[in-house]
C-alpha positions as CSV (number, residue, x, y, z in Angstrom):
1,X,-12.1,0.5,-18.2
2,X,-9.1,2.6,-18.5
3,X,-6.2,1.6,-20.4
4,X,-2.5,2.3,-19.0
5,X,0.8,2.3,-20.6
6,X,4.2,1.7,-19.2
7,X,7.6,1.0,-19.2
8,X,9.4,-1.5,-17.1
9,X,13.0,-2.5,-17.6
10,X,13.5,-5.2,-19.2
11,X,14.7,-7.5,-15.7
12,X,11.4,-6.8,-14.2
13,X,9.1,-7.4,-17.3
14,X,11.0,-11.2,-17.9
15,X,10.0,-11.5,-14.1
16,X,6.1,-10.5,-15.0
17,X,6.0,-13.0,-18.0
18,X,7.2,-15.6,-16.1
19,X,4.7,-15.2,-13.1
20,X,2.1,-15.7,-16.5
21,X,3.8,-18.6,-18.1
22,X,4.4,-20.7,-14.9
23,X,0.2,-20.4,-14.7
24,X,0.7,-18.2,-11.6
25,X,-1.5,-15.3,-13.5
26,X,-3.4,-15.5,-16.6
27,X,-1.7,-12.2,-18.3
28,X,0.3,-9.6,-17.9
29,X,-2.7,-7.3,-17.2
30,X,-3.6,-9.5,-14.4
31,X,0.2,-9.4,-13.1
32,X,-0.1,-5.4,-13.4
33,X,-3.5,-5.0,-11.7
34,X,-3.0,-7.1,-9.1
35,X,0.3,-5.6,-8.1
36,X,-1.7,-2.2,-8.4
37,X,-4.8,-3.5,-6.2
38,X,-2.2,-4.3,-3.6
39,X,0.2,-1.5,-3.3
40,X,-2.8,0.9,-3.4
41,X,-4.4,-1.0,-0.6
42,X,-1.4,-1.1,1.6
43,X,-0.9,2.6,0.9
44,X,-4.3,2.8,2.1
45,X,-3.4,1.5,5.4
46,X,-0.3,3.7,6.2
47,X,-1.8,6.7,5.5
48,X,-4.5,6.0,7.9
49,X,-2.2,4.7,10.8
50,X,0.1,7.8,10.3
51,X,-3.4,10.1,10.4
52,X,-4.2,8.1,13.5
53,X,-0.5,8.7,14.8
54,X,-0.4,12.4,13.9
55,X,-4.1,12.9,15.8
56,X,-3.3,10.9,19.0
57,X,0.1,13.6,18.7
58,X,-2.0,16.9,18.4
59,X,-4.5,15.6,21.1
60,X,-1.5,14.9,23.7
61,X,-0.3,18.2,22.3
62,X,-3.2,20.3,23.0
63,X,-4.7,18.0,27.0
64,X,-1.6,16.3,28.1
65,X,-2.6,13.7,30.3
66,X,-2.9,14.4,34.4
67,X,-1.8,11.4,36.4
68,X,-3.3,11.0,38.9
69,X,-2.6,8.8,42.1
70,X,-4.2,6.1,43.0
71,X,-6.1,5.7,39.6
């Protein structure tokens, strides 16, 4: 395991021990990876949807759609 260091202002770190002393995480580590799991994970997803996007744009792009009646 990999140890990281940061700095937070001070608002946000009295909002992270808190989270841990109201029970809703069991340390500050937990707070951090959590946050971490989920903003890497949600990242995740919008690349993909905007590499979907950008691919559905070059194939339109490059064999535009024919309409065609009566289909």
């Amino acid at each position: 395991m990999k140890t990281l260091q940061i700095d937070v202002p001070d608002q946000l770190a009295l909002e992270v021990e808190a989270a841990v002393s109201q029970g809703a995480f069991g340390d500050v580590g937990e707070v951090v990876r959590t946050a971490l799991r989920e903003f890497i994970s949600g990242r995740r997803f919008e690349l993909q949807e905007q590499q979907q996007l950008e691919d559905i744009a070059w194939a339109l792009r490059e064999k535009p759609m024919k309409l065609v009646p009566g289909v």
